[in-house]
N, C-alpha and C positions, 0 to 999 in steps of 0.2 A: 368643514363648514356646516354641514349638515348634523353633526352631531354638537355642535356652537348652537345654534339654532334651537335644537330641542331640548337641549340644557336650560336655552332661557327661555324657551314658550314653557316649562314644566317651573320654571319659580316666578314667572307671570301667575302661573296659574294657582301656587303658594301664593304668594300675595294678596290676590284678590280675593284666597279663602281666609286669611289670617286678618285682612280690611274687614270681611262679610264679620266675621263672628267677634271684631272689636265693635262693632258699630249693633252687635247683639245686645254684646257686657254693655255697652254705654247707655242701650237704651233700657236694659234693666237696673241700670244705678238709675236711671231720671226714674224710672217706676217707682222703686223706691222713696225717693224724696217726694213722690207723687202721694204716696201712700197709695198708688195702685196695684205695688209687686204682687203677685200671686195670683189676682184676679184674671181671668178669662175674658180676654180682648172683645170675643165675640160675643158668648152667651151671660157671661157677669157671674159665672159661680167660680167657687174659686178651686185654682191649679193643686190639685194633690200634691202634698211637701214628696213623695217619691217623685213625682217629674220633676219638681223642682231641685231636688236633689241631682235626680240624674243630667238636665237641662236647667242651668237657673236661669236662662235668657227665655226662657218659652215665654210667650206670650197667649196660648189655647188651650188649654184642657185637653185630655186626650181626646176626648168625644169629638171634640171641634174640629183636633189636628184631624182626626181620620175623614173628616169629611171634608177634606180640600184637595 
């Protein structure tokens, strides 16, 4: 039973990471149709295409990320 248990708390815990990072993608398709993709949520300059590359859902700038 125990080992039933930690099977499903460990693809609980898939799920809710594979929901977080759908709801990433989705909110950088509306960016796009926003015409805001790329731009920095916080400070307005815009996301290095290497983040972007590496994270296309970012929504900070590295400068920004680091200060949270």
């Amino acid at each position: 039973a125990g080992a039933v248990t930690a099977e499903r708390t460990e693809r609980l815990g898939l799920v809710d990471t594979l929901k977080r990072q759908l709801d990433e993608v989705e909110g950088a398709l509306a960016r796009i149709e926003e015409g805001t993709y790329g731009v920095c949520a916080r400070c307005g300059k815009e996301i290095p295409a290497a983040r972007l590359e590496a994270r296309p859902e970012s929504t900070l700038c590295v400068e920004c990320k680091s200060r949270t």
